[in-house]
C-alpha positions as MATLAB code, in Angstrom:
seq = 'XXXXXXXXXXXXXXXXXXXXXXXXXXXXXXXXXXXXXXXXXXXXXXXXXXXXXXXXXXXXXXXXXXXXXXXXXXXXXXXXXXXXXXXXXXXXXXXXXXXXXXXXXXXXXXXXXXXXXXXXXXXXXXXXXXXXXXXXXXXXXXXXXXXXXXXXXXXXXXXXXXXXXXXXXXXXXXXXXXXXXXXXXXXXXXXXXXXXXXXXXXXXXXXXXXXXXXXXXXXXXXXXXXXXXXXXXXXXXXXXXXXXXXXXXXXXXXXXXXXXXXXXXXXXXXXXXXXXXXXXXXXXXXXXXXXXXXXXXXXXXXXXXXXXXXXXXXXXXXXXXXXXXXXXXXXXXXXXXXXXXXXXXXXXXXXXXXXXXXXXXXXXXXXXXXXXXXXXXXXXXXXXXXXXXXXXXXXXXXXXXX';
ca = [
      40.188  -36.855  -41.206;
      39.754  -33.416  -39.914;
      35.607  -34.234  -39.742;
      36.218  -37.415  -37.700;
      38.371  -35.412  -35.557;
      35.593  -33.201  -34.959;
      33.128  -35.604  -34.378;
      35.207  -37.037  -31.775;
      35.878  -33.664  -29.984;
      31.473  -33.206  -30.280;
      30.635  -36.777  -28.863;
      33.539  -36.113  -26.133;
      32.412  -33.335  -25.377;
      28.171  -34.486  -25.190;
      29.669  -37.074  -22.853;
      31.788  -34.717  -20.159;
      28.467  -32.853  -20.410;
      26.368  -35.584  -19.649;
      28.675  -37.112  -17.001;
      28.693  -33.665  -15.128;
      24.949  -33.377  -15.075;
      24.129  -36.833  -14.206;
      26.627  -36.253  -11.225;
      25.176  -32.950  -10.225;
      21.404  -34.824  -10.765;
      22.519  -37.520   -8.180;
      24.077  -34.867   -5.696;
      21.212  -32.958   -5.875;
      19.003  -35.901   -5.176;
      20.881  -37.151   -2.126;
      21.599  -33.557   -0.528;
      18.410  -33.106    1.800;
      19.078  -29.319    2.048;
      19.561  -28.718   -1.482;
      16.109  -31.173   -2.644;
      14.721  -29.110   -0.206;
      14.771  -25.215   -1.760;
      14.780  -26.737   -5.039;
      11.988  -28.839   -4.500;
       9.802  -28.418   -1.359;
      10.435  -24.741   -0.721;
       9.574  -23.353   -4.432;
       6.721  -25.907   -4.057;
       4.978  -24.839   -0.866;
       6.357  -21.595   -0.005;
       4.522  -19.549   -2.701;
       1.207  -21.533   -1.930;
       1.308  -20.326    1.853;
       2.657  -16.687    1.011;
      -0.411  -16.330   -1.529;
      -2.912  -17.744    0.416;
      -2.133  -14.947    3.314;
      -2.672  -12.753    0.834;
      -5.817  -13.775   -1.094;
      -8.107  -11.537    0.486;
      -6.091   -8.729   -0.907;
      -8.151   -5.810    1.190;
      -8.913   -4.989    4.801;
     -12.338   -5.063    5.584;
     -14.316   -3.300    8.627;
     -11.505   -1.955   10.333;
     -12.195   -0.977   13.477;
     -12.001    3.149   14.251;
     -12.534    4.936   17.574;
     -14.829    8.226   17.228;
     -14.449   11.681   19.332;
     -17.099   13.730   18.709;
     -17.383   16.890   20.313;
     -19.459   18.565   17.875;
     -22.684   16.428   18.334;
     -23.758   17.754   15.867;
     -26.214   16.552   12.873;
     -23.064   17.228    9.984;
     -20.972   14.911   12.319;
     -23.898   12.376   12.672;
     -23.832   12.401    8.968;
     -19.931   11.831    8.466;
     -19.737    9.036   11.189;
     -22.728    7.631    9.351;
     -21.107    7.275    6.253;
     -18.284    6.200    7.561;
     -19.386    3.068    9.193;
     -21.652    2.649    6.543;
     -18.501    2.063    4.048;
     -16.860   -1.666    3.262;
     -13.591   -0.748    4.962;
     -14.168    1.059    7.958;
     -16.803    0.460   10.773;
     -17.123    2.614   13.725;
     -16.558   -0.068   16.792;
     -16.037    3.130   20.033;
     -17.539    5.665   20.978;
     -15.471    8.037   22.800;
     -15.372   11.186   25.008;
     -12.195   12.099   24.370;
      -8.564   11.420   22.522;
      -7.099   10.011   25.925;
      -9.699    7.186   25.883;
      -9.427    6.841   22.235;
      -5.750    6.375   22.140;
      -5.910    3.603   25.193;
      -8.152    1.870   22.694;
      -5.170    2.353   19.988;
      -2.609    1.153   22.361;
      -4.570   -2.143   23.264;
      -5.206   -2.470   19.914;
      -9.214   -2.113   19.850;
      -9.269    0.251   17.058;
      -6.374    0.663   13.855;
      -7.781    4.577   13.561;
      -9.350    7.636   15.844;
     -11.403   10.046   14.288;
     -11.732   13.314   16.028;
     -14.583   16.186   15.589;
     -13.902   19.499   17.422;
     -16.459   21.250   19.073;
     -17.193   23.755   16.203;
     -17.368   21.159   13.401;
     -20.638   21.679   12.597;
     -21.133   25.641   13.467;
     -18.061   26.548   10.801;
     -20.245   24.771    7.915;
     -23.400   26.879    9.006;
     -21.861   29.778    8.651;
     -20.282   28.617    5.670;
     -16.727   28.268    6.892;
     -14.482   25.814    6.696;
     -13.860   22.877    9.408;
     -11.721   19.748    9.592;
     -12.297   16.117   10.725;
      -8.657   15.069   12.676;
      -7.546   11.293   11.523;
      -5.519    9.403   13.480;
      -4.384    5.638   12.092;
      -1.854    3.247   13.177;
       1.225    3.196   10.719;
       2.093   -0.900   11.765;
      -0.579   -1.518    9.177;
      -0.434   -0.414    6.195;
      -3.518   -1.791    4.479;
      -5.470   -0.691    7.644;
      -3.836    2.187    7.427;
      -5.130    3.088    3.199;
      -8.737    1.807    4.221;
      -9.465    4.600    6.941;
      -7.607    7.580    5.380;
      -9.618    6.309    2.194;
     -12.870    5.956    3.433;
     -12.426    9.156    5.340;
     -11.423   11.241    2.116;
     -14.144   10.256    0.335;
     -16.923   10.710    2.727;
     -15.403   14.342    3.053;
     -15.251   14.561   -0.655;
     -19.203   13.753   -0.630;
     -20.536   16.085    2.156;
     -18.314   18.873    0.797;
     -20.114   17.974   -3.015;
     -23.590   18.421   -0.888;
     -22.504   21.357    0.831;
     -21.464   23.341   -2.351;
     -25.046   22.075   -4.110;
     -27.088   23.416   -1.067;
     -24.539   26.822   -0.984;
     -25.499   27.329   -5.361;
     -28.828   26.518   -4.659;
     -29.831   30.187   -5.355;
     -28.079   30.532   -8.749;
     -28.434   26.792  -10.085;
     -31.714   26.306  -11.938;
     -31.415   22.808  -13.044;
     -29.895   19.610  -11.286;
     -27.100   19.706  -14.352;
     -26.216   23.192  -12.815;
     -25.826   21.854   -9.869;
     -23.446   18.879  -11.236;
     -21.514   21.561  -12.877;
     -20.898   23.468  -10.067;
     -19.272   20.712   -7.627;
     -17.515   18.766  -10.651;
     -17.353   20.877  -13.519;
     -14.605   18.398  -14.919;
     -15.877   15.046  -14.929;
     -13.935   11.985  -14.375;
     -14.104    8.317  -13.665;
     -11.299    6.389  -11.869;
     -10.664    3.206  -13.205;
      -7.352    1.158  -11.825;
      -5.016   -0.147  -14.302;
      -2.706   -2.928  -13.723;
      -3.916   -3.785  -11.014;
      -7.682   -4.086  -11.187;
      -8.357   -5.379   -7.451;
      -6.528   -2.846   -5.955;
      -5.372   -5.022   -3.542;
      -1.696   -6.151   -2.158;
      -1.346   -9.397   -2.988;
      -1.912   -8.613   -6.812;
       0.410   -6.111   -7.201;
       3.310   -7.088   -4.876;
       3.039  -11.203   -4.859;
       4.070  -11.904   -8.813;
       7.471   -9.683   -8.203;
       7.794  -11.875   -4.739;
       7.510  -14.664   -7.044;
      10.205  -14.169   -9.344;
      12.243  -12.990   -6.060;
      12.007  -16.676   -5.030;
      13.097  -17.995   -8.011;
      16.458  -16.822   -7.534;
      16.944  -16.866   -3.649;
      16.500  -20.473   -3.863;
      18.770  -20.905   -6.683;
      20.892  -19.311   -4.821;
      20.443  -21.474   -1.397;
      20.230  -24.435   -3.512;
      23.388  -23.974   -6.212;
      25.385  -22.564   -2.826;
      24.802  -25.772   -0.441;
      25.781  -28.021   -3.675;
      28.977  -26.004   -3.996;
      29.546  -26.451   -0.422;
      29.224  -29.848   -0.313;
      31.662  -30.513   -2.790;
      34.269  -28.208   -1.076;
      33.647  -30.126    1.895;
      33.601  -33.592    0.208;
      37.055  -32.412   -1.974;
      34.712  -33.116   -5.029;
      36.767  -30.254   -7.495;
      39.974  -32.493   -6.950;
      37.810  -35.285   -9.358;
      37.180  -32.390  -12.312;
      41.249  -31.408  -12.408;
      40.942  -34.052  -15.593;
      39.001  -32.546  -17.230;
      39.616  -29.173  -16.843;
      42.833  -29.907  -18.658;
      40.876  -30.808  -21.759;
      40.551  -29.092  -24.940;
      37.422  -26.304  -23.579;
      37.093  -29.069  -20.194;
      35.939  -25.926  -18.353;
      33.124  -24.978  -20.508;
      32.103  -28.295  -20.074;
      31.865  -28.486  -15.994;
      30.068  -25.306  -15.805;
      27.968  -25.964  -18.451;
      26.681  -29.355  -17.361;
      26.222  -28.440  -13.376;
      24.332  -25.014  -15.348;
      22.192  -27.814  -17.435;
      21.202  -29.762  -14.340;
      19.819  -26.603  -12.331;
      18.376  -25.111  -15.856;
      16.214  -28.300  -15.851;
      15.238  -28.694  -12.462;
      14.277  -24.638  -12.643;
      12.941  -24.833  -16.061;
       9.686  -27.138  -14.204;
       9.314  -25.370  -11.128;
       9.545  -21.413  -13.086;
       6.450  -23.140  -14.760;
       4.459  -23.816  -11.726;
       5.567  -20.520   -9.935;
       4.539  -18.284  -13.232;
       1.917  -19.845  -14.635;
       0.155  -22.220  -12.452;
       0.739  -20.428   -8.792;
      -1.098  -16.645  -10.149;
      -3.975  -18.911  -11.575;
      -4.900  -20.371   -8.621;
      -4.892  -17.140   -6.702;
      -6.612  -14.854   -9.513;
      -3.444  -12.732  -10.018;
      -3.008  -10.802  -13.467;
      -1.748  -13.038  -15.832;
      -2.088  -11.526  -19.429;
       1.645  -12.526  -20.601;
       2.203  -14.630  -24.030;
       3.986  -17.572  -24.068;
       6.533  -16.910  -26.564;
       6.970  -13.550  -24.756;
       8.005  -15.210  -21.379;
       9.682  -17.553  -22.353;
      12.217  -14.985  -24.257;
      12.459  -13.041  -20.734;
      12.871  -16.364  -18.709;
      15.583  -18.134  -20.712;
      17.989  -15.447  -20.119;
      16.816  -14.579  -16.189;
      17.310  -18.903  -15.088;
      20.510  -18.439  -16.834;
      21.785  -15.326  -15.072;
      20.439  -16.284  -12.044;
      22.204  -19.989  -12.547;
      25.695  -18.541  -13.489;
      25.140  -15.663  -10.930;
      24.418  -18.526   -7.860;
      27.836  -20.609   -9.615;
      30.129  -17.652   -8.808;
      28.869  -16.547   -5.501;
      28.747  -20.039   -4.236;
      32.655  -20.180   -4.732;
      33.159  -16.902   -3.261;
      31.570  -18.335    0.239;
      33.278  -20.441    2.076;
      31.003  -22.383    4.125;
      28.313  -24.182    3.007;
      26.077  -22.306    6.357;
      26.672  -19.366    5.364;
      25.084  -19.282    2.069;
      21.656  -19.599    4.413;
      22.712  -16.429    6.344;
      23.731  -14.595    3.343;
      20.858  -15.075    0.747;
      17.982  -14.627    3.328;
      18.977  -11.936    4.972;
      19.494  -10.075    1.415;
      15.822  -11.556    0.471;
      14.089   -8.230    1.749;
      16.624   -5.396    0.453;
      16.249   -7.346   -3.168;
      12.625   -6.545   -3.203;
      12.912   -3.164   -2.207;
      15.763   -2.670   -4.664;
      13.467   -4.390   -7.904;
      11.342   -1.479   -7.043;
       8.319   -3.156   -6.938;
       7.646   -1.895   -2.986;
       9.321    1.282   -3.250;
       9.242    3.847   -5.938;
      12.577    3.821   -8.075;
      12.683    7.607   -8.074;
      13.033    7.566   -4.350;
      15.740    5.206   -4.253;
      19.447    6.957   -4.166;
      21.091    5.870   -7.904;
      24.267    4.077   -6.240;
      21.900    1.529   -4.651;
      20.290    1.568   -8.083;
      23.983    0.872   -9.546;
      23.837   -1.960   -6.747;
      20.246   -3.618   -7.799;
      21.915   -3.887  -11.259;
      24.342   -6.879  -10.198;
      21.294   -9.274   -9.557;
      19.268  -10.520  -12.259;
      16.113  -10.724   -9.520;
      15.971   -6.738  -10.636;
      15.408   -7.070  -14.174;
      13.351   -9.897  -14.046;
      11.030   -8.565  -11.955;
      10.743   -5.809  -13.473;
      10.461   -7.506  -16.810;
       7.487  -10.108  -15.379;
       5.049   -7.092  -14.253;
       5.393   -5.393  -17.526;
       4.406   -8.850  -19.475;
       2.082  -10.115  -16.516;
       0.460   -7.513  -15.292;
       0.825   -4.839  -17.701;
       0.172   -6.336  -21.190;
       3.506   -5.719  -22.382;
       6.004   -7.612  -24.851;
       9.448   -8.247  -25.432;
      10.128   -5.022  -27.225;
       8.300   -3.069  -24.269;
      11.164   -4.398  -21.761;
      13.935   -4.017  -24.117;
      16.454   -2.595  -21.126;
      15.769   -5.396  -18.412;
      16.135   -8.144  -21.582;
      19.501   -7.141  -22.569;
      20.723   -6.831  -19.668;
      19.747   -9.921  -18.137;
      21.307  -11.221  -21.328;
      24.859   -9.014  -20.120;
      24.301  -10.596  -16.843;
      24.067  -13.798  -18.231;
      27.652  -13.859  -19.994;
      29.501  -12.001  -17.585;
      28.809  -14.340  -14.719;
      29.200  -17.232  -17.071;
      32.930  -16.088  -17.746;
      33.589  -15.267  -14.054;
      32.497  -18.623  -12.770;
      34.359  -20.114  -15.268;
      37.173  -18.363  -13.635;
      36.258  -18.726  -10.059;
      35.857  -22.809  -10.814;
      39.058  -22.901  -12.702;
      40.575  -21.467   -9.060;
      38.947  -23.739   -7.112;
      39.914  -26.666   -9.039;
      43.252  -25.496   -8.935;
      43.304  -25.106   -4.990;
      41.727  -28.470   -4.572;
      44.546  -30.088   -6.078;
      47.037  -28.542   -4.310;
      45.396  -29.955   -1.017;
      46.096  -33.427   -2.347;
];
């Protein structure tokens, strides 16, 4: 008796399940603005956001040059300079005021400035300076002049200091000893192009993930506030665990629909664009399962804490920006204050960002991002529990209007 019993309560409860997610499946089929960011949006936003990116490095920027020196050591450094990938030399000017009309019509991203005694001071053995200007808007315009620059400086000053131990050195190892007596090769990890898009665009990717679970799960909430749906689930809410059973079958319908498109953002999105992709399987699939989930329970209980179903737009996007800053994928997390640390904490878009580089990009594993996977897994059960609690109000409130 007692297993038929519980039979019963199992095929009941399959069925509430399955009648909740079917329902949810249909209303987010017909809902235009929710098939929209969970469909279209996750589909063709990353495509256009990558492709602006793919060329990952500036190229030729164009720089202004003041040279007062005229000298043959300038000659020599504005050679090299427009003789580099990044930078090219486009004016020649006679002095700052004409170089920084050029900057303010936008001619030039940089100004580089020789004073009169540039080249006298490194006859006599003395040392000079080259003056950089560059325009901050930019910042990958920006890194490609005061680059270039550095290491042209870093070469003449290498030939300066051979010609200067010419006297002493008797072979040309002496000589290598003298201007780099500790020898080093640079060689970038993580992030072998160097460039933006590889390094900033799979964080952005997991960033959409949840924004648009947000958007979407917050305009389905709205429209059934609107549309009285919550008076329709008072039923079943008075079952045996009924409550369980509405979130978890509205949580089933989004983990599906999420479950495909977290596929193509992850996997297929960074192979078409060349990203870093050096992740397991099994490994990100343990760091996903708990992220959709946080982010789906986290979306379920801030939809019911907005009212109306606008201003879940108005909300989410204009949060989108301080939630990448706060992953600290953009900005270094030991110059962000800790209580807007404390705040990144609440959203699961931290963690799993975090998380995805160290698999991705990194060559990390599951034990490797032990904090952000636990507590993605904490997130995960206490916003389950407070949207229980939040739906169990709503449903309440919704029968009290009829």
């Amino acid at each position: 008796m007692n297993m038929s019993k519980l039979w019963n309560r199992i095929k009941e409860a399959v069925h509430d399940l399955a009648y909740i997610w079917a329902e949810e499946m249909k209303m987010c089929i017909r809902d235009e603005g929710v098939l929209i960011f969970f469909i279209v949006v996750p589909l063709a936003y990353p495509l256009l956001y990558s492709w602006i990116y793919n060329n990952e490095v500036v190229r030729d920027v164009p720089v202004a040059v003041v040279d007062l020196s005229h000298s043959a050591e300038s000659r020599e450094f504005i050679r090299r300079v427009d003789a580099s990938a990044d930078t090219k030399v486009a004016f020649y000017c006679n002095n700052i005021a004409e170089a920084k009309d050029l900057m303010g019509r936008q001619k030039v991203n940089g100004v580089m400035f020789f004073p009169d005694d540039f080249g006298v001071r490194l006859n006599r053995g003395e040392s000079s300076s080259v003056s950089v200007y560059c325009d901050m808007s930019l910042m990958l315009t920006y890194k490609a002049i005061y680059m270039t620059a550095m290491t042209v400086s870093s070469e003449m000053n290498s030939g300066i200091q051979i010609q200067g131990s010419s006297i002493m050195a008797t072979t040309e190892r002496d000589e290598q000893i003298t201007t780099k007596p500790l020898d080093f090769e640079e060689v970038p990890m993580f992030n072998s192009t160097q460039g933006y898009g590889n390094s900033i665009l799979p964080g952005v990717l997991v960033l959409i993930i949840q924004q648009t679970l947000l958007l979407g799960i917050g305009l389905s909430a709205g429209t059934s506030r609107e549309e009285n749906r919550f008076s329709k689930l008072s039923e079943m809410r008075t079952h045996q665990n009924g409550l369980f059973r509405i979130v978890g079958g509205k949580a089933l319908c989004y983990f599906m629909i999420y479950s495909v498109m977290t596929s193509y953002l992850l996997l297929i999105v960074p192979r078409i664009f060349g990203f870093t992709t050096i992740a397991t399987a099994a490994d990100l699939i343990g760091l996903l399962l708990p992220f959709l989930l946080a982010c789906i329970f986290f979306g379920m209980f801030l939809s019911c804490l907005i009212r109306y179903r606008e201003n879940v737009m108005l909300i989410v996007v204009f949060t989108s920006l301080p939630f990448l800053f706060l992953s600290g994928i953009s900005w270094p997390l030991s110059n962000i204050p800790p209580f807007w640390q404390g705040v990144s904490w609440l959203f699961p878009g931290t963690f799993g960002i975090r998380g995805f580089l160290t698999l991705s990009s990194m060559g990390g594993t599951l034990g490797d991002i032990e904090i952000p996977y636990i507590a993605l897994w904490i997130q995960t059960g206490v916003y389950f529990l407070a949207t229980c609690i939040s739906y169990n109000i709503q449903i309440k409130a919704s029968q009290e209007k009829v």
